[in-house]
Backbone bond lengths (Angstrom), bond angles and torsions (degrees), N, CA, C in turn:
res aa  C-N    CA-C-N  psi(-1)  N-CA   C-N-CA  omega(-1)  CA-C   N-CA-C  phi
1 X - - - 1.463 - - 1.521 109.65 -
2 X 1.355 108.90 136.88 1.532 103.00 -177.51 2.150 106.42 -107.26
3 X 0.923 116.67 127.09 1.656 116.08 -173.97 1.075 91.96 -79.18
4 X 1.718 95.96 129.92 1.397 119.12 157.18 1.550 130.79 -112.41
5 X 0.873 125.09 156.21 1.819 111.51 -177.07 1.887 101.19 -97.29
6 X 1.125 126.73 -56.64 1.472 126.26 -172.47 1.571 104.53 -124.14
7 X 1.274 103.88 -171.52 1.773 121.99 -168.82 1.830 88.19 -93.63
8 X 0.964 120.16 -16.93 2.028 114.46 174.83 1.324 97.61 -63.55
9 X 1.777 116.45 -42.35 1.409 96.12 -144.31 2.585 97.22 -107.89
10 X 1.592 93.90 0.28 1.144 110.34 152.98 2.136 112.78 -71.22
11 X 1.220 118.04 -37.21 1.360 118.17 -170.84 1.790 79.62 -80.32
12 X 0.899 146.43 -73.18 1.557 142.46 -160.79 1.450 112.77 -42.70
13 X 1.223 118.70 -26.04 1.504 122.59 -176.34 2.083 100.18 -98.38
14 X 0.918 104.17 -23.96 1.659 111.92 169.23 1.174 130.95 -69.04
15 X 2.097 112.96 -35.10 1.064 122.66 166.46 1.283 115.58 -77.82
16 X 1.099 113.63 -15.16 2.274 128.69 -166.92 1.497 78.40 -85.50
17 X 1.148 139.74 -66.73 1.677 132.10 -122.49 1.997 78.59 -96.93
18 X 1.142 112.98 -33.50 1.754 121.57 -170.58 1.732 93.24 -62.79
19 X 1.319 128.92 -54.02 1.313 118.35 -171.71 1.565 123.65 -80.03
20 X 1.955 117.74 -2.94 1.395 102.22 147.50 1.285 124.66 -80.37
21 X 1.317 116.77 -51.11 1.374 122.64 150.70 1.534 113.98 18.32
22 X 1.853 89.70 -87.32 1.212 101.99 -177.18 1.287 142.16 -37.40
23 X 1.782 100.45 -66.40 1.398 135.91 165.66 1.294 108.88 -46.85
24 X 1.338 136.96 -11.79 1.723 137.29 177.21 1.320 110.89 -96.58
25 X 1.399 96.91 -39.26 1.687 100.08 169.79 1.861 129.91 -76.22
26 X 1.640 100.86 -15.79 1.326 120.38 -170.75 1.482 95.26 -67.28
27 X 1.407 98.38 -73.30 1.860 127.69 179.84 0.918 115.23 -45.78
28 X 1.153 149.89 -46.20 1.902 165.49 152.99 1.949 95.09 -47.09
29 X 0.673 99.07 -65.96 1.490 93.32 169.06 1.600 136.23 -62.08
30 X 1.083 117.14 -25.09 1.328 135.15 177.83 1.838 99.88 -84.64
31 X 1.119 122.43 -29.01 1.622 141.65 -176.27 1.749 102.17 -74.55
32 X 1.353 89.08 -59.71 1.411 93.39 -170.55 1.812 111.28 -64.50
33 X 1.467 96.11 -39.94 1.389 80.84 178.17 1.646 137.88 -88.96
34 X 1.698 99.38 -5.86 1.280 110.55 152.75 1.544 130.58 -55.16
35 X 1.089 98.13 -37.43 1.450 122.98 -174.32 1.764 100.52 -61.01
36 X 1.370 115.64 -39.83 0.982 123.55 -173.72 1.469 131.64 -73.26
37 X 1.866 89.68 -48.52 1.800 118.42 172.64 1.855 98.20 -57.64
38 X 1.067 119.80 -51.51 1.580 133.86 172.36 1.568 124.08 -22.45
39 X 1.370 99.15 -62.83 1.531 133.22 152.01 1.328 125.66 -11.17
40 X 1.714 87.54 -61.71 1.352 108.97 -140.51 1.789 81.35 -107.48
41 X 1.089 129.64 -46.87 1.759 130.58 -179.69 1.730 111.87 -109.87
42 X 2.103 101.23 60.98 1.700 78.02 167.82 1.105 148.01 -57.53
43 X 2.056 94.77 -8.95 1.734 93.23 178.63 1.332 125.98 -84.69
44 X 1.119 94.79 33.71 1.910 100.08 -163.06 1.979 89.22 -108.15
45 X 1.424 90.33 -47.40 1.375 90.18 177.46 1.568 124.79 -72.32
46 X 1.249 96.79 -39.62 1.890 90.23 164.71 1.629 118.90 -50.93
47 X 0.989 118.85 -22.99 1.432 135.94 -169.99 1.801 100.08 -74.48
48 X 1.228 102.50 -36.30 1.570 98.41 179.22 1.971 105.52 -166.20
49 X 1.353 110.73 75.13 1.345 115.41 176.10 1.479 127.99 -67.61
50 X 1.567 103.34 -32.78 1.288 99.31 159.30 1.411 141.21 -72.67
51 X 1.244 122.89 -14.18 1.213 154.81 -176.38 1.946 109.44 -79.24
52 X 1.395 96.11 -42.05 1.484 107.06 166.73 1.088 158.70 -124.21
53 X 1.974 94.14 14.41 1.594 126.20 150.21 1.540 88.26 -74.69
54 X 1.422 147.73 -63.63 1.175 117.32 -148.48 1.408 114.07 -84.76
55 X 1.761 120.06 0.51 1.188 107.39 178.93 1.442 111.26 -90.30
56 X 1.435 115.74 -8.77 1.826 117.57 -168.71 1.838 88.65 -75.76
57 X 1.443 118.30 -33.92 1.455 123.44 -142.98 1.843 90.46 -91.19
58 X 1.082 139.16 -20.11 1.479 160.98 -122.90 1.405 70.77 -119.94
59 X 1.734 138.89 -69.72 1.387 148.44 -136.07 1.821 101.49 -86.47
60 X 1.306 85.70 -46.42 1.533 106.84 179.95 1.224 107.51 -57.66
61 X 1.982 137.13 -48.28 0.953 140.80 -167.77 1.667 116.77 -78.36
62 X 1.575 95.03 -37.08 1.440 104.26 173.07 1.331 122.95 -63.70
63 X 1.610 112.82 -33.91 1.432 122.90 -179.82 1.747 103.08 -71.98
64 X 0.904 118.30 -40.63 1.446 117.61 -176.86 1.982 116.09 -62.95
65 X 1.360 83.49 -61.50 1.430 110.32 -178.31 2.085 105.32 -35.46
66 X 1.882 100.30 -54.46 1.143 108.57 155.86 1.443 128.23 -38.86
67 X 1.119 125.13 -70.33 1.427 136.50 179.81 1.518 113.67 -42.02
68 X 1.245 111.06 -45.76 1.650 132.19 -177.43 1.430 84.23 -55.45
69 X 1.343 133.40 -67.52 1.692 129.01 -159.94 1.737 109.60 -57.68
70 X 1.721 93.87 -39.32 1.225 93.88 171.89 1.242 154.06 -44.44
71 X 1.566 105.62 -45.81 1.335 130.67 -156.47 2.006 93.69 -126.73
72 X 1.418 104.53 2.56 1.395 96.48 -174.18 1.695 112.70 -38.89
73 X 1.740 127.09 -171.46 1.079 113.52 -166.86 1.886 90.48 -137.65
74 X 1.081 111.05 -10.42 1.542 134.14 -169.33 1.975 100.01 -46.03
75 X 1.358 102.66 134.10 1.816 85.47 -174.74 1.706 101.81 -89.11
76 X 1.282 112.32 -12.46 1.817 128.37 -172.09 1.659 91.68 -74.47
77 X 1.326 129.14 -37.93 2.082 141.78 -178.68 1.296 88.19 -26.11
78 X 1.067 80.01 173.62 1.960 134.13 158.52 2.000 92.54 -143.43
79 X 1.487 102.59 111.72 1.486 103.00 158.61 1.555 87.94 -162.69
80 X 1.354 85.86 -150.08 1.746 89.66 -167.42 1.241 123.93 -93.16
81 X 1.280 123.58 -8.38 1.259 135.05 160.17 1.443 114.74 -70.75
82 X 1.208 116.78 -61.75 1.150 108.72 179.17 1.445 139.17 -55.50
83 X 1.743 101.12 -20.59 1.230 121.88 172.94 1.188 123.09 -83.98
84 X 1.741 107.72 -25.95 1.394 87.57 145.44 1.396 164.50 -87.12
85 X 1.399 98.85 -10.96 1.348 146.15 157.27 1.592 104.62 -16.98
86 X 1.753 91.95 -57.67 1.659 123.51 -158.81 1.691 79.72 -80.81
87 X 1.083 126.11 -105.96 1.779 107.15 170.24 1.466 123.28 14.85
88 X 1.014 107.66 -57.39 1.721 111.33 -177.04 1.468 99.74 -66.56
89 X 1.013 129.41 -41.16 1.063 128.40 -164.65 1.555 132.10 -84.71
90 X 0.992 101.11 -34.87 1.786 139.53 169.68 1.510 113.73 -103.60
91 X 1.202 126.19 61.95 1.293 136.22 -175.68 1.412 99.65 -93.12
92 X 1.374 124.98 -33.01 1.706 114.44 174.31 1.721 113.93 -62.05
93 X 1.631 114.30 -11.03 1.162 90.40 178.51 1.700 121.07 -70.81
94 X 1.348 99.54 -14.55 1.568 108.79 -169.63 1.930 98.39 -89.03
95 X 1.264 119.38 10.02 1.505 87.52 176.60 1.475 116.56 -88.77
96 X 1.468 98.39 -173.03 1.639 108.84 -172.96 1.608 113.90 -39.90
97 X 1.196 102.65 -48.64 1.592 111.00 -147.47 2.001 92.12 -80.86
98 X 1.300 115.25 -31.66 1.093 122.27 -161.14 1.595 110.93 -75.81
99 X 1.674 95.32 -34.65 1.490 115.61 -161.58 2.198 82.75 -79.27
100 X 1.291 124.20 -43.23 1.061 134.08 178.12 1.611 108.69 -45.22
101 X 1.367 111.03 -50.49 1.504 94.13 -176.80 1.244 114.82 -85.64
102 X 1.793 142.70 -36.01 0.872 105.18 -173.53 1.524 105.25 -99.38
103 X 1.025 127.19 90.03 1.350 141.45 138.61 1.348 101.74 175.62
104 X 1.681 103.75 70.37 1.682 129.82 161.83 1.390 94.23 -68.87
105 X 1.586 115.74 -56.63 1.803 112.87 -153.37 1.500 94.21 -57.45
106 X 1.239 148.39 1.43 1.527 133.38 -129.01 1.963 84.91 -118.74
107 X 1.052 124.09 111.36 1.467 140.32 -169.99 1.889 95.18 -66.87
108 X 1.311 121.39 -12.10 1.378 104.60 -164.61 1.906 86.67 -133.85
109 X 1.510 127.34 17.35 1.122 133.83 158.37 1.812 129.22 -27.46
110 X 1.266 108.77 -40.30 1.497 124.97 177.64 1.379 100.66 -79.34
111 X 1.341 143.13 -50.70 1.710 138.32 -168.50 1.750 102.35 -78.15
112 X 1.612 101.49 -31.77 1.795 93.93 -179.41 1.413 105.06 -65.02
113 X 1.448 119.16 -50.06 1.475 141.27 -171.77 1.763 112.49 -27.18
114 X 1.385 88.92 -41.59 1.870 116.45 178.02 1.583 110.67 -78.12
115 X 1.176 127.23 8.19 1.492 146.42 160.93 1.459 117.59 -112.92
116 X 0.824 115.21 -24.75 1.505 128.84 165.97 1.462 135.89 -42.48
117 X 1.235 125.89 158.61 1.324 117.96 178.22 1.524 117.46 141.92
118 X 1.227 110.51 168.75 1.580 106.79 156.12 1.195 118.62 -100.44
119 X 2.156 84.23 156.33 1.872 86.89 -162.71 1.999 109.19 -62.60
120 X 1.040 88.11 173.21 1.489 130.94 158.04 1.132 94.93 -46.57
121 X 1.217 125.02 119.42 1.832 121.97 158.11 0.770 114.77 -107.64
122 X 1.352 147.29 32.87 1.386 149.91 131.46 1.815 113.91 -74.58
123 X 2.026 94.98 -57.66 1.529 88.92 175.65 1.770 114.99 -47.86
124 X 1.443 104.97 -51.62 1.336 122.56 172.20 1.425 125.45 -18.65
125 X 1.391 113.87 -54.02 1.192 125.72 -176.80 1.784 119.39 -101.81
126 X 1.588 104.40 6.03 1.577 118.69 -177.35 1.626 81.12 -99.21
127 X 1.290 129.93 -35.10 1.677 118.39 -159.64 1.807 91.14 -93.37
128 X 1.499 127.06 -19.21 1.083 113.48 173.12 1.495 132.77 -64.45
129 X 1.433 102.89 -52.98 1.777 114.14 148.50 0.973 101.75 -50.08
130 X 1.538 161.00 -59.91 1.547 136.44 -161.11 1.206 104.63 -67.98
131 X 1.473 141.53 2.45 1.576 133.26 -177.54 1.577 95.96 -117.22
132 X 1.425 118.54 -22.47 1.549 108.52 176.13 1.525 117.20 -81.00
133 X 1.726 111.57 153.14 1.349 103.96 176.89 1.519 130.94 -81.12
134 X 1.200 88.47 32.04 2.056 102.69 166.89 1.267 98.78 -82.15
135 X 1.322 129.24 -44.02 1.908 137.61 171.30 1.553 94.02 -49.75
136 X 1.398 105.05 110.29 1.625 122.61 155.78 1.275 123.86 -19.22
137 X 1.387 103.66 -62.18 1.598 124.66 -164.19 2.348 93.31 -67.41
138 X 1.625 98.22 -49.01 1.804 91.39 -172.81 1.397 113.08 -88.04
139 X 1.039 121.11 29.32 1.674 148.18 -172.40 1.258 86.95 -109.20
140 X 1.348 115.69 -61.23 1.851 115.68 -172.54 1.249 113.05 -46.78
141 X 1.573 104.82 -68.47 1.252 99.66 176.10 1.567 146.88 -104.24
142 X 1.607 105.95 27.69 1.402 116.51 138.75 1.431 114.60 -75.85
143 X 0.986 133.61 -42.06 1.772 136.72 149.28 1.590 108.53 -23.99
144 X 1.194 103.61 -86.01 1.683 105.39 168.26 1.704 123.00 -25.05
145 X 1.051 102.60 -91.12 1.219 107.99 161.41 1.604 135.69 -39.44
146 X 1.175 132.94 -14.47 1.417 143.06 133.00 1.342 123.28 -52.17
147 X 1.735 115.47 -42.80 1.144 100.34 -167.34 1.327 121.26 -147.95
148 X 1.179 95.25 28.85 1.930 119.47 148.51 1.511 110.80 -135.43
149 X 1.246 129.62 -8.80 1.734 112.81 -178.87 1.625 90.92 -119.27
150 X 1.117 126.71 -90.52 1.476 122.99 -163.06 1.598 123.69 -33.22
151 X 1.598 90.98 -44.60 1.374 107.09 175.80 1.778 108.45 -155.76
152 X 1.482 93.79 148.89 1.292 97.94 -175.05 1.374 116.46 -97.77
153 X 1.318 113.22 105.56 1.760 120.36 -165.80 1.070 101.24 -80.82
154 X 1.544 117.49 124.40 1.665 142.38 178.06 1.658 98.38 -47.29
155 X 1.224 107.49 -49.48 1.652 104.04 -149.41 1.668 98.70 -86.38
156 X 1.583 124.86 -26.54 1.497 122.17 160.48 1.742 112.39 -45.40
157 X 1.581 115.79 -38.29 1.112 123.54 -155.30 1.619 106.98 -91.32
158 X 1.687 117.60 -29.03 0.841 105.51 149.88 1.684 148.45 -74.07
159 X 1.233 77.44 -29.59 1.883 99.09 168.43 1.228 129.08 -131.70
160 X 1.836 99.79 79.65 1.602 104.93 -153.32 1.967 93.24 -81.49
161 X 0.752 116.45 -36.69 1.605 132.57 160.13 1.773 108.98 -0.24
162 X 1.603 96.70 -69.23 1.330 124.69 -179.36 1.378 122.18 -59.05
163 X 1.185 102.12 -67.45 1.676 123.90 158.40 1.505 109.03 -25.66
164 X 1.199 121.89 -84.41 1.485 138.57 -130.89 1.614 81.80 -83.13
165 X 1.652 131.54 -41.31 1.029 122.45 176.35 1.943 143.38 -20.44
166 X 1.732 74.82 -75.68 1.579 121.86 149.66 1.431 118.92 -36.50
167 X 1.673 95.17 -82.64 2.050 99.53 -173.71 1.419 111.18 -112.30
168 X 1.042 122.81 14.57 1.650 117.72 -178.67 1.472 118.44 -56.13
169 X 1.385 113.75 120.40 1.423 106.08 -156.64 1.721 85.86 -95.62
170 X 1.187 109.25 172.57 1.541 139.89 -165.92 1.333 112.05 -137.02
171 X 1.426 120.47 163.65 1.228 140.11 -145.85 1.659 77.31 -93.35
172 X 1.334 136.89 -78.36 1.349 150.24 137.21 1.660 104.70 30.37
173 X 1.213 89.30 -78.23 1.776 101.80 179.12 1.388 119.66 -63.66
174 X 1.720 103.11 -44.87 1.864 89.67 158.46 1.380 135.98 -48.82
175 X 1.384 111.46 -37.70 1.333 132.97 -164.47 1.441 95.87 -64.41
176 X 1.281 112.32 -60.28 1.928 115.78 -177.12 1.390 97.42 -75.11
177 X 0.919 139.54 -12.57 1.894 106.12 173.64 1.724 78.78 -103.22
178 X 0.854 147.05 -26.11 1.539 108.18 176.74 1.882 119.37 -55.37
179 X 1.561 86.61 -58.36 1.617 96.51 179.69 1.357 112.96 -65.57
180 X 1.425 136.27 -19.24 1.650 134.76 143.83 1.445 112.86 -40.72
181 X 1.138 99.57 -53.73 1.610 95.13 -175.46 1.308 133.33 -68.47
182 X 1.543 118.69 -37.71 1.664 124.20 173.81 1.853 100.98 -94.71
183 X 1.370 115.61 0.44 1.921 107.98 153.20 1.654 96.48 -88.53
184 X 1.207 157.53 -52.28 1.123 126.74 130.19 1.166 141.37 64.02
185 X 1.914 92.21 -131.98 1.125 124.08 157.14 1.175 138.68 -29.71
186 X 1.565 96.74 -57.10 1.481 113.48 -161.95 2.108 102.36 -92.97
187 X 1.350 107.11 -5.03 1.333 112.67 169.28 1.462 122.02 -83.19
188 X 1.059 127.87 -32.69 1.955 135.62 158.54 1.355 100.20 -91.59
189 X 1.162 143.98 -8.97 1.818 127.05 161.39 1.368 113.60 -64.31
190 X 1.575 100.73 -52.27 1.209 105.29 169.23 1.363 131.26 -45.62
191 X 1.363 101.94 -56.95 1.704 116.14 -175.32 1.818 109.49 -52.67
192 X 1.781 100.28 -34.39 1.281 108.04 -172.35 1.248 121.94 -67.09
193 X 1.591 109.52 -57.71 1.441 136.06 -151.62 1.686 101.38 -136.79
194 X 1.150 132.98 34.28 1.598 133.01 -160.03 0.908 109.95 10.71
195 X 1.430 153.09 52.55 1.220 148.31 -161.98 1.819 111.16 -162.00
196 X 1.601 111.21 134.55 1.061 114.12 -169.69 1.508 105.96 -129.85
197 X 1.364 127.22 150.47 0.984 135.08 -177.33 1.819 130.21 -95.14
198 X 1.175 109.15 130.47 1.451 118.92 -166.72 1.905 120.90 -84.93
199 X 1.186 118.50 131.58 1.052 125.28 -137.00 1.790 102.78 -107.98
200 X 1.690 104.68 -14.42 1.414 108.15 158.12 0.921 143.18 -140.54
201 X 1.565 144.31 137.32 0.821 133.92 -119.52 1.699 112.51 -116.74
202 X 1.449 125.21 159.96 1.355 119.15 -163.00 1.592 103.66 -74.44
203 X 1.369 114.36 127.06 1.396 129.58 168.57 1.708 111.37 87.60
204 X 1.597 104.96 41.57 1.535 124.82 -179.79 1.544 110.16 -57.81
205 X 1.333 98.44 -23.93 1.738 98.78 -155.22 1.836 82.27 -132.65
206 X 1.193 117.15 49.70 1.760 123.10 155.48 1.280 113.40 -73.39
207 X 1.791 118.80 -29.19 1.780 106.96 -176.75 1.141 127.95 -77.63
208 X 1.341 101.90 6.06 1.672 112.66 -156.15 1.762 93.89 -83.80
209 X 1.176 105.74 -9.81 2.052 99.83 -149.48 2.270 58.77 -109.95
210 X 1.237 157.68 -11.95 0.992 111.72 161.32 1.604 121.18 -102.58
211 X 1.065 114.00 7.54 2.020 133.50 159.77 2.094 86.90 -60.01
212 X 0.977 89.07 -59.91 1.696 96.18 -165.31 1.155 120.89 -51.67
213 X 1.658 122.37 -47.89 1.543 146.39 156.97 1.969 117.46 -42.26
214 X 1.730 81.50 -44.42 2.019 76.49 -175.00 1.082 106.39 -87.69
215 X 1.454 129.18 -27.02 1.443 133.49 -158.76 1.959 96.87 -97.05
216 X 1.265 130.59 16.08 1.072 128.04 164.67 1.733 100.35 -118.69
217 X 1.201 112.95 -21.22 1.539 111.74 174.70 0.879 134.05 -95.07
């Protein structure tokens, strides 16, 4: 649980945990759809392969790298456990009257108000285990992340065999802790601030007009 004094310094830990979030979903997406444009214009890539093995792997690293902040396990964090933790704990920030003032300026404040509330503490504590590493899938990749990114574990390296068996994370497994994470997110933003956060970003599909440029030149 991380202590907070007011709902300002609850919105500050929402926007921090909102911009890995994001950035995992940006990068994972930008991958996937390269992957795709690729496909579809190999001559774009013959034209410069090195240039765009390291940019798919660049997307790939960023998306991960994200997730790691996310789902970290650290009790000193900001990730999603801990934040919810802080949720559990601070449940008056979500009541009526509270959710009422800060978004007085909000002209349609009274109809959101009627969505409102504090969470579910059952859901609450089903999405808390899905951010702890008792969850299979964030076992993987606190595993991962121990012992190929943070540090490189001798005994993975000797017996990567073993390892990868066990925790080898998957394309699969990214996919659900991404979409774990912005159902999430975007489920106490809401409750908080009626407001949910968007997962792509303006001008996602800009490379396509240069697939289009080389592959006509």
């Amino acid at each position: 649980m991380i202590s907070i004094r007011d709902a300002a310094e609850f919105e500050q830990l929402l926007k921090a945990l909102s911009d890995d979030v994001v950035d995992a979903h940006i990068h994972y997406q930008m991958y996937e759809d390269l992957v795709e444009a690729i496909g579809k214009h190999p001559l774009v890539v013959q034209q410069s392969n090195t240039f765009w093995t390291f940019t798919l792997q660049a997307h790939l690293n960023s998306c991960v790298y994200a997730l790691f902040r996310a789902y970290d396990q650290d009790t000193r964090s900001l990730h999603l456990r801990s934040w919810l933790t802080t949720i559990h704990e601070s449940l008056h920030l979500f009541d009526e009257k509270s959710f009422r003032e800060r978004l007085r300026e909000n002209p349609y404040v009274a109809s959101l108000a009627q969505d409102s509330g504090r969470p579910d503490t059952a859901t609450l504590a089903d999405d808390i285990a899905g951010c702890s590493s008792n969850d299979p899938i964030v076992k993987k990749l606190t595993v991962y992340r121990s012992s190929r990114i943070a540090h490189r574990n001798a005994k993975a390296l000797l017996s990567p065999g073993e390892i990868g068996e066990r925790f080898g994370l998957t394309f699969d497994d990214i996919r659900t802790l991404l979409e774990r994470a912005k159902a999430i997110l975007n489920r106490y933003s809401y409750m908080f601030a009626a407001s949910v956060y968007s997962t792509k970003v303006v001008g996602h599909d800009d490379f396509e007009y240069i697939f289009k440029c080389v592959e006509e030149n």
